[in-house]
Every structure is written in C-alpha cells, then in structure tokens.
C-alpha positions as CSV (number, residue, x, y, z in Angstrom):
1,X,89.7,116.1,85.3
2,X,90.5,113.9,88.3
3,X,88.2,111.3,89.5
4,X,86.3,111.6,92.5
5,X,84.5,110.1,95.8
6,X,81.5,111.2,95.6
7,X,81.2,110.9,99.7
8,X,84.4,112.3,100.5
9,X,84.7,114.7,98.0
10,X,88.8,113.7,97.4
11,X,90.6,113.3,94.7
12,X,91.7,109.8,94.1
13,X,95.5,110.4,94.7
14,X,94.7,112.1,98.0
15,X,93.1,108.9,99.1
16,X,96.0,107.1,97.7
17,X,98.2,109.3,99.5
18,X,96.5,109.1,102.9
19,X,96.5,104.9,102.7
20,X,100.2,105.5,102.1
21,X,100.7,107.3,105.0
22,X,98.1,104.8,107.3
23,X,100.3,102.0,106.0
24,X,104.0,103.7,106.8
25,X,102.4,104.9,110.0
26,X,101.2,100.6,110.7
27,X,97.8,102.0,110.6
28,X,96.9,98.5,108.5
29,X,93.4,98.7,108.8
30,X,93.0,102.4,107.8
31,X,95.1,101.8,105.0
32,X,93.2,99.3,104.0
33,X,90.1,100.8,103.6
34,X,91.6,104.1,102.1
35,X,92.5,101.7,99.3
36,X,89.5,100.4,98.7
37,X,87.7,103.3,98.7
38,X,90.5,104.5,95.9
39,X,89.4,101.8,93.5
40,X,85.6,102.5,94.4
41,X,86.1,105.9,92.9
42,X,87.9,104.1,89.6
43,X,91.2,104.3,88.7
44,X,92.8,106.4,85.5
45,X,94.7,103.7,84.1
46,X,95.7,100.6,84.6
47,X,98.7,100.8,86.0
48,X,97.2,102.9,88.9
49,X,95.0,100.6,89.5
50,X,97.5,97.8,90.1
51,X,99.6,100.0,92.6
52,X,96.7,100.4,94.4
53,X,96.1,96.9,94.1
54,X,99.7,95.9,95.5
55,X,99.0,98.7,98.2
56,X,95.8,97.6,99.3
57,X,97.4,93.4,99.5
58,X,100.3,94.8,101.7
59,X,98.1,96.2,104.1
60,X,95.8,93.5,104.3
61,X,98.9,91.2,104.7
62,X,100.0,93.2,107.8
63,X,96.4,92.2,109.1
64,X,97.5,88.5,107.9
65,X,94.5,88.5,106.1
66,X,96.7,86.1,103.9
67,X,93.3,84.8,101.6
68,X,92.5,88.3,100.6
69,X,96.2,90.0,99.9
70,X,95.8,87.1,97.5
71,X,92.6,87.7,95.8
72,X,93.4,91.5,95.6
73,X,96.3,91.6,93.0
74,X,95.1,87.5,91.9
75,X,93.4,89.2,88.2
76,X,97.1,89.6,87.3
77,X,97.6,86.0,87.4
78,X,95.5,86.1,83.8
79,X,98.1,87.4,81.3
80,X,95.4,89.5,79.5
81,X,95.1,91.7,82.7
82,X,98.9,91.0,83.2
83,X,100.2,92.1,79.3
84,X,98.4,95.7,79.7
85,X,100.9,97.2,82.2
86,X,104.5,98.7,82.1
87,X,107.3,96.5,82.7
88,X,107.8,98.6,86.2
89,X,104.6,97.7,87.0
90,X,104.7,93.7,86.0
91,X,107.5,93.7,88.1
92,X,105.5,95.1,91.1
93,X,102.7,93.4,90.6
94,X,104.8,89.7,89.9
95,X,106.6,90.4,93.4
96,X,103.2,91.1,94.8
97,X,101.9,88.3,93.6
98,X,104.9,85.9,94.9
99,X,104.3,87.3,98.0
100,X,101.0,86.2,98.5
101,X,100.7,83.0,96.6
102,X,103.8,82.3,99.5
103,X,101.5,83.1,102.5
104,X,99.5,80.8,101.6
105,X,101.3,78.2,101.0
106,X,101.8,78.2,97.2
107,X,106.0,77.9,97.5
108,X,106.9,76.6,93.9
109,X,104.2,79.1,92.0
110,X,105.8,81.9,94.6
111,X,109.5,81.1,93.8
112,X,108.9,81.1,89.9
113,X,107.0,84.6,90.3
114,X,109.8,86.2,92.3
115,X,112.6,84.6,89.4
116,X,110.1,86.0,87.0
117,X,110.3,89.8,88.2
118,X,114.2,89.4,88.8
119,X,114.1,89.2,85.2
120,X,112.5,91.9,84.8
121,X,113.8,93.9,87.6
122,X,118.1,93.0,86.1
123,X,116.8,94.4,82.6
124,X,114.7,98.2,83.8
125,X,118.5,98.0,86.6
126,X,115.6,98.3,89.6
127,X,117.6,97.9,92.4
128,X,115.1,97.9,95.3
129,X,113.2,95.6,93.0
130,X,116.0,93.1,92.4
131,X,115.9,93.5,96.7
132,X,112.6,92.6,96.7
133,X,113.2,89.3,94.6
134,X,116.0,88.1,96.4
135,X,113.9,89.2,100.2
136,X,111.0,87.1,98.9
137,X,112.7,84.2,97.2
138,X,114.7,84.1,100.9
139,X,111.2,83.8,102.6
140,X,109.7,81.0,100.7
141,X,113.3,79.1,100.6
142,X,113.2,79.5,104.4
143,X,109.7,78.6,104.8
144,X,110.7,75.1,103.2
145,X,113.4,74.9,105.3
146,X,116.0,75.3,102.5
147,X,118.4,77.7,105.4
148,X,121.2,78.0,103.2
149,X,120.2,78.8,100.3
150,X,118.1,81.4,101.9
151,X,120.3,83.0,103.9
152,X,122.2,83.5,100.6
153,X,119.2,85.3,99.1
154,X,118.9,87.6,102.2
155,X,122.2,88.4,102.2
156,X,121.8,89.3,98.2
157,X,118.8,91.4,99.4
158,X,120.6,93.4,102.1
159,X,123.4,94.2,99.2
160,X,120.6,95.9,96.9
161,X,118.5,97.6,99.9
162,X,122.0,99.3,101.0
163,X,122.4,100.8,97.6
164,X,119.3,102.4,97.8
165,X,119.3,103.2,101.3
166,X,115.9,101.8,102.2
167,X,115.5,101.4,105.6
168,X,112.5,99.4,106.1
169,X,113.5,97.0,104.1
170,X,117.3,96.8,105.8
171,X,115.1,96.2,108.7
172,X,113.5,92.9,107.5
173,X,116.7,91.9,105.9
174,X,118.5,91.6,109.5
175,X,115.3,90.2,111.2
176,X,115.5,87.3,108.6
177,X,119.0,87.1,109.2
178,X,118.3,87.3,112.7
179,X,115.7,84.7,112.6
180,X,117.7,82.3,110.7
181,X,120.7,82.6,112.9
182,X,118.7,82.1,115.8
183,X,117.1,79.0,114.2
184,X,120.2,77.0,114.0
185,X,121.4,78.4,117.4
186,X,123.9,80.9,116.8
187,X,122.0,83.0,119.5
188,X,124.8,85.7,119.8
189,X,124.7,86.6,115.8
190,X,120.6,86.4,116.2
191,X,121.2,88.7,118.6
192,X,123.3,91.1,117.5
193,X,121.0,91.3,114.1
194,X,117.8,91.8,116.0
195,X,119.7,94.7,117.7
196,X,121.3,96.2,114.5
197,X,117.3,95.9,113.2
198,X,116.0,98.1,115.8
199,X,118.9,100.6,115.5
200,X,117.9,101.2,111.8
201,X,114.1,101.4,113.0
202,X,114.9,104.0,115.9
203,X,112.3,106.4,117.1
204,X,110.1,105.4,114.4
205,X,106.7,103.9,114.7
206,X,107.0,101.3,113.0
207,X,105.3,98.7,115.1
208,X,104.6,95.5,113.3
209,X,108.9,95.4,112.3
210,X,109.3,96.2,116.1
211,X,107.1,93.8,116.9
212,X,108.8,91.1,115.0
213,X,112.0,92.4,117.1
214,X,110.8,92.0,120.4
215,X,109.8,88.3,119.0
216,X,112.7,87.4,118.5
217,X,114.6,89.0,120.8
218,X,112.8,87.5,123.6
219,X,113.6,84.0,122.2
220,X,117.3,84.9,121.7
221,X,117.0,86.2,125.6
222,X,115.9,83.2,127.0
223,X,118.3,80.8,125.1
224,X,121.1,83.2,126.5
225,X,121.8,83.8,130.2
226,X,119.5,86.7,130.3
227,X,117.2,87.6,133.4
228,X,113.9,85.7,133.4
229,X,112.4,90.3,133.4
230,X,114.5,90.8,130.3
231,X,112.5,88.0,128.3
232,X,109.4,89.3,129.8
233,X,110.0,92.7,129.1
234,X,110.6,91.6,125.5
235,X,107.5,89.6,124.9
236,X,105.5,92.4,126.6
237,X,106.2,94.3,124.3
238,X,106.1,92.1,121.3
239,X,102.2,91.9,122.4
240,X,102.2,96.0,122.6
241,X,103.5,96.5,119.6
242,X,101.2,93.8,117.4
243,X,97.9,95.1,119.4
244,X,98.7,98.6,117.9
245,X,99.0,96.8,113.9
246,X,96.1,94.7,114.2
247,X,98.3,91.8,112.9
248,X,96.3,88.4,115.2
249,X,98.5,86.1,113.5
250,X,101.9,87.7,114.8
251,X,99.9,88.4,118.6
252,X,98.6,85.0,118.6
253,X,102.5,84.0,118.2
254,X,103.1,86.4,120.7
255,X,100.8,84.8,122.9
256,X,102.1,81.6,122.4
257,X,105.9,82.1,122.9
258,X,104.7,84.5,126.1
259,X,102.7,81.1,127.2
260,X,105.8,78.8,127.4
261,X,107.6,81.4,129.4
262,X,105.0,81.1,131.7
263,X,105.3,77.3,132.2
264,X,108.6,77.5,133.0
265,X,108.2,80.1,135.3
266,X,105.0,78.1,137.0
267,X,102.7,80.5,136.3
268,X,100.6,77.6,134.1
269,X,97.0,79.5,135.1
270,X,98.3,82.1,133.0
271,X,100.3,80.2,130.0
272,X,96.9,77.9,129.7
273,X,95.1,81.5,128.9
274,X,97.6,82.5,127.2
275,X,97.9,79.2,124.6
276,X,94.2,79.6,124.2
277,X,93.6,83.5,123.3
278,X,96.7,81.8,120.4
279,X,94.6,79.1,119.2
280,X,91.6,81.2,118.9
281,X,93.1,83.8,116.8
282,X,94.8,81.2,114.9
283,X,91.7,78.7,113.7
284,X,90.6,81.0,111.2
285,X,93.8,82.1,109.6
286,X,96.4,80.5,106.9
287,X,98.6,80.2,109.8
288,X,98.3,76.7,109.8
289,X,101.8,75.8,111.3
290,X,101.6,78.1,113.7
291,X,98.3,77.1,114.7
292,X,100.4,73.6,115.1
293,X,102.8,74.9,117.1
294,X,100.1,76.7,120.1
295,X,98.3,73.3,120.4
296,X,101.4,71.8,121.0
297,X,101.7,74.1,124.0
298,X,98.6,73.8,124.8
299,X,99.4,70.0,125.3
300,X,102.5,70.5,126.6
301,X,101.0,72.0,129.8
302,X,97.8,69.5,129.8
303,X,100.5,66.5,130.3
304,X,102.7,68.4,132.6
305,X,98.9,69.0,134.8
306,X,98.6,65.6,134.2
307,X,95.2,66.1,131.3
308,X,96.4,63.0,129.2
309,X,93.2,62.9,127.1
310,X,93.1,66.5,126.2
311,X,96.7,66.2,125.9
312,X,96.9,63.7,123.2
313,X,94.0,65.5,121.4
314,X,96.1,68.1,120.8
315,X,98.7,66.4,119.7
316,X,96.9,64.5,117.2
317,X,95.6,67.7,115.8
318,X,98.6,69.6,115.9
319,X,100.0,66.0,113.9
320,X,97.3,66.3,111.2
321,X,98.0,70.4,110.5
322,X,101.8,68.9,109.8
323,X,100.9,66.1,107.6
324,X,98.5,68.4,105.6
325,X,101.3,70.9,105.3
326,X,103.5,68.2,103.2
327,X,100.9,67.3,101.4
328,X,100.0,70.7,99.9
329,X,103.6,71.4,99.3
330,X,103.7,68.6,96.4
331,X,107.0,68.6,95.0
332,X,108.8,70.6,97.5
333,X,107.3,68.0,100.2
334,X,109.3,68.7,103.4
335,X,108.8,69.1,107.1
336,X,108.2,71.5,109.1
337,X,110.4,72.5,111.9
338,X,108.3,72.7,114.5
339,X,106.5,68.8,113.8
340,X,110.0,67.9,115.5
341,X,108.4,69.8,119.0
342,X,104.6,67.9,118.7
343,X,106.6,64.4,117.7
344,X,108.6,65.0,121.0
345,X,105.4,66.1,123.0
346,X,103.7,62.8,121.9
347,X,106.9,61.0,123.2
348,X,107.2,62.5,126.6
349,X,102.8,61.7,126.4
350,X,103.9,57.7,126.1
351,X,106.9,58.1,128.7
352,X,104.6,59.3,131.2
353,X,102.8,56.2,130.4
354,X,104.9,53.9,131.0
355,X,105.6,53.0,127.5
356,X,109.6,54.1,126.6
357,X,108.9,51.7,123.6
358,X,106.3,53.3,122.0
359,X,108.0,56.9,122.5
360,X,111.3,56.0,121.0
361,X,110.0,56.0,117.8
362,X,108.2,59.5,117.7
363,X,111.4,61.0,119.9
364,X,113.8,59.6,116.6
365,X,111.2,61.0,114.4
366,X,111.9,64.7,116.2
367,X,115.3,64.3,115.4
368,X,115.4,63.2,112.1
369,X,113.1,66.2,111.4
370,X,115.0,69.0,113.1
371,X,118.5,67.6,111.3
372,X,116.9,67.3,107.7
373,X,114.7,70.7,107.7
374,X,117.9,72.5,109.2
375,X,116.5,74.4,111.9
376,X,118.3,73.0,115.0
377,X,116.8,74.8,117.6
378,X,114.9,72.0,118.7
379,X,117.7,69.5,118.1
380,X,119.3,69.0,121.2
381,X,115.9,68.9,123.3
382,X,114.6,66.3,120.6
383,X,117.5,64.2,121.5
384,X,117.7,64.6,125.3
385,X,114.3,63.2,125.1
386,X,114.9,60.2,122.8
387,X,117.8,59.4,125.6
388,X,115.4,59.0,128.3
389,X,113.5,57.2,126.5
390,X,116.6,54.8,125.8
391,X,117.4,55.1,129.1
392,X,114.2,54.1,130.5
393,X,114.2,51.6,128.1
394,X,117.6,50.2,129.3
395,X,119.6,50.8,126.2
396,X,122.0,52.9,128.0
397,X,124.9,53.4,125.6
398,X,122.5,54.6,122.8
399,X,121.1,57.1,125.4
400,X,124.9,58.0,126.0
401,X,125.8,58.8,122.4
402,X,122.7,61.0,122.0
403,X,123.7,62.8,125.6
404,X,126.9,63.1,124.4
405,X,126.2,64.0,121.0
406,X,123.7,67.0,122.8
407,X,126.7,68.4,125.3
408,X,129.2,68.9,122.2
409,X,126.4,70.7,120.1
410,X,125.6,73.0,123.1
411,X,129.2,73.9,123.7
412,X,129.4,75.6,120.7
413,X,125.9,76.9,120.5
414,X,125.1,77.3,124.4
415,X,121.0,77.0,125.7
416,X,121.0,77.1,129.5
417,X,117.2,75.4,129.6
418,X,118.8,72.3,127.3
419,X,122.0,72.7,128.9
420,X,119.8,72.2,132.5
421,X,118.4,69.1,131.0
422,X,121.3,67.7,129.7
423,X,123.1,68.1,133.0
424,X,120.0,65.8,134.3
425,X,120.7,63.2,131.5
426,X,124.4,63.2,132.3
427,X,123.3,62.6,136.4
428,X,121.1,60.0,135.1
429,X,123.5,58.2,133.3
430,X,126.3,58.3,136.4
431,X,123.7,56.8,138.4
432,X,123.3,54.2,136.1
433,X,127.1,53.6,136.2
434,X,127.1,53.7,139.8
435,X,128.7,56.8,140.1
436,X,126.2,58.1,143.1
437,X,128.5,60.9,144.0
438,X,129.6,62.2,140.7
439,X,126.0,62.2,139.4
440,X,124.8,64.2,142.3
441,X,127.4,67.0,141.4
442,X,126.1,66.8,137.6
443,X,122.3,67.3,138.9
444,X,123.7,70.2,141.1
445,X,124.5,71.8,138.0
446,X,121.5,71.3,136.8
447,X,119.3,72.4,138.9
448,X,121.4,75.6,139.2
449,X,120.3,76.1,135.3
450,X,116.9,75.7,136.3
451,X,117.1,78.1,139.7
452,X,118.8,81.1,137.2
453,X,115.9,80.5,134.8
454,X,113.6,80.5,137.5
455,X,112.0,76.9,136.1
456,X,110.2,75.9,138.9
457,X,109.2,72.6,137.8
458,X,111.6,71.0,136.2
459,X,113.6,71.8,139.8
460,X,111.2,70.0,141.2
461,X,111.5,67.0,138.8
462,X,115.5,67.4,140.0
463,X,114.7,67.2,143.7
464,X,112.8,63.9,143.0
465,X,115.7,63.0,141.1
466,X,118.5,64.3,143.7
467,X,116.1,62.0,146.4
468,X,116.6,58.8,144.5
469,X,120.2,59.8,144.3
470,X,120.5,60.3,148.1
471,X,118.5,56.8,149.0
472,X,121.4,55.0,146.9
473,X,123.9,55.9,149.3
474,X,121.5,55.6,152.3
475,X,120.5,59.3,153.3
476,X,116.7,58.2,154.2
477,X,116.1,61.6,156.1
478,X,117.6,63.3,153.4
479,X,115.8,61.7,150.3
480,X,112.3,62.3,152.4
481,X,113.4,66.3,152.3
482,X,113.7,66.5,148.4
483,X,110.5,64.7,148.1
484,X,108.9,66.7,150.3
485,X,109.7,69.8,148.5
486,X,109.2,68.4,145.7
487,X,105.7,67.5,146.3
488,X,105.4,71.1,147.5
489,X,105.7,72.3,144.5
490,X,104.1,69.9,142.2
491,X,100.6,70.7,144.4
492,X,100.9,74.0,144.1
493,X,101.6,73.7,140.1
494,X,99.0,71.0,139.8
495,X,101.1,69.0,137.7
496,X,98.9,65.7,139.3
497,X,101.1,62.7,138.0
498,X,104.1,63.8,139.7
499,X,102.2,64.8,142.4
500,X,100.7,61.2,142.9
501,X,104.1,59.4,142.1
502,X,106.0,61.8,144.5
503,X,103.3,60.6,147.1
504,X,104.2,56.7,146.5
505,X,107.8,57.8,146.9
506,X,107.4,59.2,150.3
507,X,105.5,57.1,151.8
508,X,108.0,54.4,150.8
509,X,111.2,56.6,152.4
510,X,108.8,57.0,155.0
511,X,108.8,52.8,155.8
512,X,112.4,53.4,155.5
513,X,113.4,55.9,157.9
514,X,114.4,54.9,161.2
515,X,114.5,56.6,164.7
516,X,118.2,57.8,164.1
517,X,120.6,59.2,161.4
518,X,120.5,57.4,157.8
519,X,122.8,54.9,157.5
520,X,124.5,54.4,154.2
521,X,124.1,50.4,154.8
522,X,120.6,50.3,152.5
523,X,120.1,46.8,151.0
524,X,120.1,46.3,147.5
525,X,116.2,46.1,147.6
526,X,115.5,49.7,148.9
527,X,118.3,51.3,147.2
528,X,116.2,50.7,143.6
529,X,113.1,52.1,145.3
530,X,111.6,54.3,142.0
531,X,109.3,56.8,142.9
532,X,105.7,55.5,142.7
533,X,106.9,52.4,143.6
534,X,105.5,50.1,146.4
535,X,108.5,49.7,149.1
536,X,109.9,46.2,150.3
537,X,108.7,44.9,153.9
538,X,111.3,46.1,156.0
539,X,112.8,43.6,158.6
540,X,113.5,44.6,161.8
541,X,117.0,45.3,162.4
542,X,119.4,43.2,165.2
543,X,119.8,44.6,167.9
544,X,123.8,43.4,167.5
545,X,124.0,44.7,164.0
546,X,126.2,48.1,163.7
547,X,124.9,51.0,162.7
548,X,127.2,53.6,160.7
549,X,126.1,57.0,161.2
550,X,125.9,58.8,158.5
C-alpha cells in the first residue's frame, strides 16, 4: 500500500508528480516544498528517495539556495548511502552532486563527480546523462576560466541532448554557448545563439532559461549598434522573468547589469538604487563573485559623483571577495574575469587623483587578468585605461602600442562604447603629436559613439576634451562653449570632480577671451592651459600688434 501524508491525504507519487510539474512550470519554490513534503511522508526505497532528493536540490538551485541544493543530495557523498542505489541512479545522483559541490565553489571535487558519472553514464549508453556530464563539466571548466576546453564540452553536450531531443537542455547548451561567445567578443555568434535559445523555448514558460536570455541578450545589444530601448527592453525583461522564478541571485545580476545601463544613460539616481537592491540580494548568497562585480558598480558611479571614500571602500571589498575566490580554489588557483573590471576601477580611483603612477600598476594588472583567464570582454577597456594612464604619465609610445593594440582587436570584434573611448585615446594621442586638427576629427567620432549610445557623460568628458583641443589653435570663444556645456551636464549628473575642474577651466578661458573673435595667435603658455588649472597673467596686448581673425 502506498505511503501517505497524513495532512494532504496524497499519495507520495502525486506529490512527487505535482513538484514536477511546479518545477517544469518555474514554480521553484512550490516545487520545493512539494518535495519536501514527499520525503516527510517516507519514501519506498531508496532510490526514490534520491530522485526526490536530486528533485528537491534542482529546485532549490533555481532559488540559488546554492548551500542547501548541497546539503540535500550531500548523504551520497558517504559511499554506504551511495553503494545502495542502481547504477541509473548513482549516475543521477553523482551529476547532482557535481552540480552543487560546483555552485559553491568546490571546482576539482565537481569535475571528478561529473568524470565519475560519465563513467557510468558510457557503460548503462545514457545519452541525456552523458549530456549532463559534458553540460556540467563545461560549467565548472568555464567557471575557472578554462574557455576552450569548455566550449568543447558544451559542444559535446549539445551532440547528446540532440539525440534525445531534449529541449530544455538544448536551451542551456546555446545559452553557454552564447555566453561564452559573448565573453570573448564575438557578439554576432552570442547573438545568434541567444536567439536560436529562445526559438527552442518558444511560447513556453519557462522563465528562469528566458531570463538567462534576456541577460544576455541585453549585453550582446549594447556591445552591438542596437538602440539604447532595445537593451532596455531586454533587461526589463530579464528582471520580469527572474521576479516570476524567485531566483535573487540571477535578479540581483539583473539589477546590476540594468544599473550600468543607467550610468551611461545619466540616469545615476536610478543605477545607484539599482546597484544597491544587487548588493543586498547578494550578501547572503554563494554568489560571491557576483557580489564583486555590483560593488564594483556601485563604485564606479561613487567616483564618477566624485564619493572617493565610499568609492575605494568598495573597491577594497570587491578586491578581497577576488582574492578569497583564488584562495578557495587551491589547485585550480585562477582569476576571475571580472577582478580585471575592480583592478581598473581602482586605477581610474588613483587617476582622478592625480597619481598616473600608482594606477599603472593596477590598470596592467586588469590586463594581464582578462588575457590569462580568457574572457576578453573587458580587454580592450582594461587597456584603454592603462593608456591614459601612460599617457598622463608621459610615456606616450607605450600608451600608443596599447591604443593601437585596442583598435585592431575591436575591428574584428567591434564594441561601439570601447570603440568611443578608443576614438578619445587616438584624439589624445594626435594632440600630443601636435596634430590639433586631425585629433579633433578622431574626437568627432567619438563623441558620435557616445551620442548613438546616448552616454551622456562621457560626451561631456569629450566636450572638455574638444575645448582643450580648440584653445590649442586659439578658438577662446569656442573652447568656453564646450566647457560650458560641459559643465551643464556634469551639474546636472552630479559627477562633482569634473564639475569643479570644468569650473577652473572656464574661468581660465574666461581671462582669456577678448572683446573680439579668437585669434589663433595663443602663446605657448595658454595653449597648455589643463582644465583645473590656474591660467597665466595675461599681458595686455599692443595696440600695433595684428590681430588674425579667426
């Protein structure tokens, strides 16, 4: 006779089979507690017991409940509990288990689990299990930032998962893909991935692998020439889709990526809400990278506001997540991708204090980081930073290699936000040369980046640039125009530093100007006027000296 609960009065595979449903249907936290209720009412062997088991860790895993999927199926790790089930079920249960012990950050225990049920899954000829394997040992390779190796396990995954026609699982496979492609910047595969993921979802409600979609979608948007609505759109309804699952962990990274949309767009009211709703889902979860990530947002937009102390707090916290992480990876002790982001953050933190010398370092750190982990997303804006760090720290020709080294990267993998920036660096570097005119063309392109992605302060940080440019070749009235709308926008961002340096600027074009047209005669004094500099006495002019109108 079948067991029973003695609330519900249901059998125990009706309860089974309704937690099945909850967790097809992304009801995780239903499912969840269907599950437990099942192995409340005692379970008829033990092989039932450990597919409840393996049911009940998925669902708490949507939840990224990462510490409990663990503890669910962790008796198995005891090879007395382990010994008693059918090879079927060891298989199940060692995939399970590799799953979990990967959340949470157990990589080298994970990867021997998952070779462990390949093992078993070649000899019983499971396909969707041999899928399984090769899906999770591509997860944990990629979380250690081993890309080819697991691109080559996905792609062994998506071979099995055909054969049995699975389509949830075809799903993840061309997210991963996706993901991965997108990491190293081939946006237009990402892309095309994402896309053939949601085609094999359709008009089903399946909304934690739709949210996953919209994640990345939005990302591969934004580093294409897509509409700044389009990447809204897409992380709206990222955040849709996880609020339905329950799933903080994924929302919170919602959150985040939704946040630095908004600093680009000026909206930093917003983003700072944003990056803090992230860090507050994150604190208590095994997220711990993640969690690194948000606060570097979160700092990002404290030093572009001009919150230096909190700023660096961040960083030093987001630093310390990153150095735990290799520690508690022992032998497979590499970085994480997104340190190289937080080392550049804490660069850009001592280049707006004056101190090129102490960035370098950190800025060199960001790029040996994103080169050796593999994920070169972050590459060419690690580098672009290093060069104006070498720039402001006059060692122009290694800021050119690192300019140049950026522009032949990003003609092959194209990113119109680091393309807008390394249009800057190139303008930077004509000026240097003394090439006023051609470097005011390069900065035209530039800022055109930044007006089709709607980044409305870093075309502000171009105008101040533009008016530097112009008081080189002696357009006073000119220069004072960019400033001015410069500083227009920086008060009404509140990004204070630039606001207070774009103030010293002006009122040293302002000493300049005279009664008439600009005159490209500027002496060699005003033309290296910085802004926040103090300007040179001006002496009056002679009354017999000529005057070129410009």
């Amino acid at each position: 006779m079948a067991s029973r609960d003695p609330i519900g009065n249901k059998r125990i595979e009706e309860v089974v089979s309704a937690g099945q449903s909850a967790l097809e249907d992304s009801r995780y936290e239903d499912a969840a507690n269907q599950f437990r209720a099942a192995l409340r009412m005692g379970a008829r062997s033990g092989d039932e017991e450990a597919g409840i088991r393996c049911r009940l860790s998925e669902a708490l895993e949507m939840r990224s409940l990462h510490r409990e999927q663990l503890e669910t199926v962790a008796k198995y790790d005891k090879f007395t509990e382990f010994a008693r089930l059918s090879e079927p079920m060891q298989m199940q249960v060692l995939i399970r288990l590799g799953w979990a012990h990967s959340f949470n950050n157990g990589i080298p225990r994970s990867i021997a689990l998952y070779n462990q049920a390949l093992r078993i899954a070649r000899q019983i000829e499971d396909e969707a299990g041999i899928g399984a394997c090769y899906f999770g040992l591509g997860r944990a390779y990629r979380f250690v930032s081993e890309i080819r190796i697991a691109r080559d396990h996905y792609a062994s995954a998506l071979d099995h998962f055909r054969r049995v026609g699975n389509w949830r699982d075809l799903a993840h496979c061309y997210l991963s893909i996706g993901n991965i492609d997108g990491r190293e910047g081939d946006y237009r595969s990402a892309l095309n991935s994402i896309k053939q993921a949601l085609v094999i979802i359709g008009d089903r409600n399946e909304h934690d692998l739709i949210g996953r979609a919209y994640v990345d979608l939005a990302l591969m948007y934004d580093n294409l020439e897509s509409p700044s609505a389009k990447v809204l759109a897409s992380h709206e309804k990222a955040i849709e889709h996880f609020n339905h699952t329950g799933n903080k962990s994924y929302l919170a990274i919602s959150y985040n990526n939704l946040a630095m949309k908004m600093i680009w767009l000026g909206h930093w009211a917003r983003a700072e809400e944003l990056a803090k709703s992230a860090i507050a889902a994150l604190r208590n979860s095994t997220k711990v990278a993640q969690l690194g990530a948000v606060l570097d947002t979160l700092a990002t937009l404290y030093l572009l506001q001009g919150k230096i102390v909190e700023a660096d707090a961040l960083l030093e916290e987001s630093l310390q997540i990153f150095s735990s992480l290799r520690s508690d990876r022992e032998i497979l002790n590499k970085e994480h991708p997104n340190e190289s982001e937080t080392q550049t953050t804490i660069g850009r933190s001592f280049l707006v204090k004056g101190r090129p010398d102490l960035a370098i370092p950190h800025l060199e750190r960001a790029v040996d980081i994103a080169i050796r982990s593999g994920y070169l997303q972050f590459l060419c804006d690690n580098r672009l930073w290093l060069a104006e760090a070498l720039l402001q720290a006059g060692q122009l020709e290694q800021a050119r290699v690192h300019i140049e080294g950026s522009r032949a990267y990003l003609r092959e993998s194209p990113d119109m936000l680091v393309w807008g920036m390394m249009m800057r660096m190139v303008a930077k570097i004509e000026m240097s040369d003394g090439y006023v005119a051609s470097a005011i063309q390069s900065l035209g392109q530039s800022s055109s980046v930044y007006e089709i992605k709607g980044s409305v302060y870093d075309l502000a940080v171009n105008r101040m640039v533009l008016a530097e440019m112009l008081l080189r070749q002696g357009r006073v009235t000119r220069a004072i125009a960019e400033t001015e709308a410069a500083l227009a926008d920086f008060t009404r961002l509140g990004a204070a530093i630039d606001t207070a340096r774009g103030v010293t600027f002006l009122e040293a074009l302002q000493v300049l100007r005279t009664p008439s047209e600009d005159t490209p005669g500027v002496s060699r004094e005003e033309s290296q006027i910085q802004p926040g500099s103090t300007p040179p006495r001006r002496q009056p002019r002679s009354r017999t000296q000529p005057r070129v109108v410009a």
